[in-house]
C-alpha atoms as a printed R data frame, in Angstrom:
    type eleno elety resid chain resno       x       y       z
1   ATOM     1    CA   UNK     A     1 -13.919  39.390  -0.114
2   ATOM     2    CA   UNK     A     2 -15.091  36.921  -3.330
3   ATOM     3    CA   UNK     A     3 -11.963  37.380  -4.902
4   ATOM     4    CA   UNK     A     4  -9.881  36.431  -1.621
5   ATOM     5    CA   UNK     A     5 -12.367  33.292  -1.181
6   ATOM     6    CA   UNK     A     6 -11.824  32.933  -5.230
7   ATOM     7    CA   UNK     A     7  -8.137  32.594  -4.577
8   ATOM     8    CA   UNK     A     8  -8.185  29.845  -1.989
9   ATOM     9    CA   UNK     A     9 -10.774  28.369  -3.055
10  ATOM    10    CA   UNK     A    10 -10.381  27.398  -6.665
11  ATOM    11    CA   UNK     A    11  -6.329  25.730  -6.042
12  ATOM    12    CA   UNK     A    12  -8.278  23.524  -3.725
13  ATOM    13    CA   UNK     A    13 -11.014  22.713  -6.179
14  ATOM    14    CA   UNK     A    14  -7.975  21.796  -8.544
15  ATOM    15    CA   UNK     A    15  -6.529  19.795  -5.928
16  ATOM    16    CA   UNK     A    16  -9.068  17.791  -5.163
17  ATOM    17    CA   UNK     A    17  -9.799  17.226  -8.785
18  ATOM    18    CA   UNK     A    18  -6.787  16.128  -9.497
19  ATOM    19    CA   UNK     A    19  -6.601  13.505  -6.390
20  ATOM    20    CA   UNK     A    20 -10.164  11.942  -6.995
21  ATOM    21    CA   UNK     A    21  -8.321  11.243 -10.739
22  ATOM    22    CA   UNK     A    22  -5.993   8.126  -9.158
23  ATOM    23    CA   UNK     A    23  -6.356   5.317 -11.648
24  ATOM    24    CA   UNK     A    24  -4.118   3.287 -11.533
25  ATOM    25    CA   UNK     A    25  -3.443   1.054 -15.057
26  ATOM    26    CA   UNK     A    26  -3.649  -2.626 -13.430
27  ATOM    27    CA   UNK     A    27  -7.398  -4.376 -13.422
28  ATOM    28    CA   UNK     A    28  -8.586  -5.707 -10.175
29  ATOM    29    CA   UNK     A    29  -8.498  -8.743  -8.937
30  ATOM    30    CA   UNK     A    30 -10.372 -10.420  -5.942
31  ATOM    31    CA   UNK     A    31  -7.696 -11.121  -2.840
32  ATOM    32    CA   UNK     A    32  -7.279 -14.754  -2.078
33  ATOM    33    CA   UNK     A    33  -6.022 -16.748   0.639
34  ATOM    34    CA   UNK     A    34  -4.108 -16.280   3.150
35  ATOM    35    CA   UNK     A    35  -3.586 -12.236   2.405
36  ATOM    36    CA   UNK     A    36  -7.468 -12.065   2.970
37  ATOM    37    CA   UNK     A    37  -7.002 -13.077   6.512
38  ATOM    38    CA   UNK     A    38  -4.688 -10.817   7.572
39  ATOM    39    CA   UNK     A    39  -6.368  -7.502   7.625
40  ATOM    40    CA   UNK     A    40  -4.335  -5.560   5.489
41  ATOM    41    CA   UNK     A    41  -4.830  -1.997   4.496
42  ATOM    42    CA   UNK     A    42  -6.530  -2.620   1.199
43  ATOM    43    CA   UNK     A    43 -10.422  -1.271   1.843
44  ATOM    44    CA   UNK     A    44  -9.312   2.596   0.918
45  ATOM    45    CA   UNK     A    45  -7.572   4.051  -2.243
46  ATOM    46    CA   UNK     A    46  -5.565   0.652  -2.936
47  ATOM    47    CA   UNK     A    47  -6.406  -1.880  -5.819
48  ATOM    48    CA   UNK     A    48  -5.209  -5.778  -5.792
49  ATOM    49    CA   UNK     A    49  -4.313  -6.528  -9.118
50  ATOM    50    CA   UNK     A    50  -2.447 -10.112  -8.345
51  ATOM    51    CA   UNK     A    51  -3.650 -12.637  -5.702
52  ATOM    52    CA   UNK     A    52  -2.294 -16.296  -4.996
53  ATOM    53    CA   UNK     A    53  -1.274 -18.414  -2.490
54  ATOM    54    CA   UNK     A    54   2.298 -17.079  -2.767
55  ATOM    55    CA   UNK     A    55   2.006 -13.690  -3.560
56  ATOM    56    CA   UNK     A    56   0.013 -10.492  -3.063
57  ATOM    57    CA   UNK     A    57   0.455  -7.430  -5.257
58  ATOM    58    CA   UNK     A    58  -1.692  -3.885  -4.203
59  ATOM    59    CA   UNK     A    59  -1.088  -0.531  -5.622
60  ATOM    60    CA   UNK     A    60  -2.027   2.422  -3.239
61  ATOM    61    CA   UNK     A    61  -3.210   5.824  -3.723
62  ATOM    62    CA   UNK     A    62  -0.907   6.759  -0.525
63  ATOM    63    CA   UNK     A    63   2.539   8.012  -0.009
64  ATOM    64    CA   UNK     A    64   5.288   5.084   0.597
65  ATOM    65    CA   UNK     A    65   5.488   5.897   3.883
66  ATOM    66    CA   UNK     A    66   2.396   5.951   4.814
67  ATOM    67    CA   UNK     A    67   1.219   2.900   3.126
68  ATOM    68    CA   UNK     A    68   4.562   1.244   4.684
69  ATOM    69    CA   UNK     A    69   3.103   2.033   8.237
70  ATOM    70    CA   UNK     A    70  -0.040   1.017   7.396
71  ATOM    71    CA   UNK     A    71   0.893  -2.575   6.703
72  ATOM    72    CA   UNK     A    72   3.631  -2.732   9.336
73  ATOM    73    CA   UNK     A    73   0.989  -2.089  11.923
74  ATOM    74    CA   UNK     A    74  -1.429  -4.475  10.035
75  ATOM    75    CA   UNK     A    75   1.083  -7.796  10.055
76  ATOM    76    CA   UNK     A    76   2.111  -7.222  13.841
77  ATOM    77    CA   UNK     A    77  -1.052  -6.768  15.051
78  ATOM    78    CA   UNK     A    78  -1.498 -10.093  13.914
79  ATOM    79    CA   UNK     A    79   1.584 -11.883  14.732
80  ATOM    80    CA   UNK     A    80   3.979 -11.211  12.369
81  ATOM    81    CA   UNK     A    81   7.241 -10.396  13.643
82  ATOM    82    CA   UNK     A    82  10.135  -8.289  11.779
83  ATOM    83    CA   UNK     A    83  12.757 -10.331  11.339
84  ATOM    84    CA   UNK     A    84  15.381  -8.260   9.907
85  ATOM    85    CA   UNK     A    85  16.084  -4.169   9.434
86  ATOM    86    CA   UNK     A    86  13.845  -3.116   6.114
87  ATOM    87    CA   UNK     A    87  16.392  -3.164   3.202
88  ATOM    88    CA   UNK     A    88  16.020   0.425   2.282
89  ATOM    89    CA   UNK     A    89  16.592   1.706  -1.113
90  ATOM    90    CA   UNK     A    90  15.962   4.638  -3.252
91  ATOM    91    CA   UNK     A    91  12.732   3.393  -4.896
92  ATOM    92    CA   UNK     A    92  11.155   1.462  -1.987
93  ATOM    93    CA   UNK     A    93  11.603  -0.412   1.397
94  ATOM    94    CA   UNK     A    94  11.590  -4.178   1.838
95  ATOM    95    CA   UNK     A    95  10.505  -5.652   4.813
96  ATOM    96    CA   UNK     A    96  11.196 -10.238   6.177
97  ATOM    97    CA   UNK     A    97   8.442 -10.893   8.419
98  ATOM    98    CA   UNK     A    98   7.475 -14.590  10.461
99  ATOM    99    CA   UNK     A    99   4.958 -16.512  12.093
100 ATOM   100    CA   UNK     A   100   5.150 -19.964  13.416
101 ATOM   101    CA   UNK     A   101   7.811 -20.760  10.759
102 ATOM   102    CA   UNK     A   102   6.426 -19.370   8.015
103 ATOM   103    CA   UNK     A   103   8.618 -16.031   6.051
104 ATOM   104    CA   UNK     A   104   7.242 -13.284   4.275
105 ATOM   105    CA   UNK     A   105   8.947 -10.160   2.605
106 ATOM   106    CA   UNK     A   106   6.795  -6.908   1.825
107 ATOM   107    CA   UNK     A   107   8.438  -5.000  -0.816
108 ATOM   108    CA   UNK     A   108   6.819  -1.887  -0.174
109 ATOM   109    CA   UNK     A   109   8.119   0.302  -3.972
110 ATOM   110    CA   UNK     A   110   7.812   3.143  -6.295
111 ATOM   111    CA   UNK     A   111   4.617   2.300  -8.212
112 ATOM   112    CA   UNK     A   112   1.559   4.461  -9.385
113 ATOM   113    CA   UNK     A   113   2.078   6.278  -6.543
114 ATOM   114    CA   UNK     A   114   2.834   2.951  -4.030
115 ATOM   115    CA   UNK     A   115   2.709  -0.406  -5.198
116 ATOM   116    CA   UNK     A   116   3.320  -3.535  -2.860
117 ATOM   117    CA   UNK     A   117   4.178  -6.946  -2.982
118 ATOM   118    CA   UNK     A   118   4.178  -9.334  -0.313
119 ATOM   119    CA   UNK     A   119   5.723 -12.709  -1.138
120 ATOM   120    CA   UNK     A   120   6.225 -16.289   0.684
121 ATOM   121    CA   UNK     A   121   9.813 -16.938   1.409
């Protein structure tokens, strides 16, 4: 019986080791307006590590298409409409989103596991 616990248990230690290691290699940055009114995804497992008033970069511990959802769900639910079909490509998805005349694009990409950037068109 403790070797057949032994054997589950100690890949999931191992696991779990290895995904409390995420560290991503950009320093933090506080998020500025307007990205910090918009409720995006960014409390759990994500770093900001660029913040203006024209664009927003976050890197995310989460899968692409997870994180994608996440911020999907987080513009529309406040009033950002998709524009356009995402631009899909091998190493990430990009997104054209408006609001009362104003553009975005969320460039959702291949970066320390996911990066994004959100940008003012």
């Amino acid at each position: 019986m403790k070797k057949l616990l032994s054997i589950f248990i100690f890949p999931a230690m191992i696991a779990l080791s290895l995904t409390a290691c995420w560290n991503p290699s950009v320093a933090e940055v506080p998020i500025t307006a307007p990205w910090d009114r918009m409720n995006l995804p960014i409390e759990d497992d994500a770093r900001v590590w660029a913040s203006d008033d024209k664009t927003l970069k976050v890197v995310h511990k989460a899968a692409r298409r997870d994180v994608a959802k996440a911020y999907l769900d987080a513009l529309e639910k406040d009033g950002w409409k998709l524009t356009a079909q995402p631009a899909v490509r091998e190493d990430g998805t990009t997104f054209n989103f408006e609001k009362s005349g104003q553009k975005i694009e969320v460039d959702v990409y291949e970066f320390e596991n996911t990066g994004v950037i959100i940008e003012k068109k």
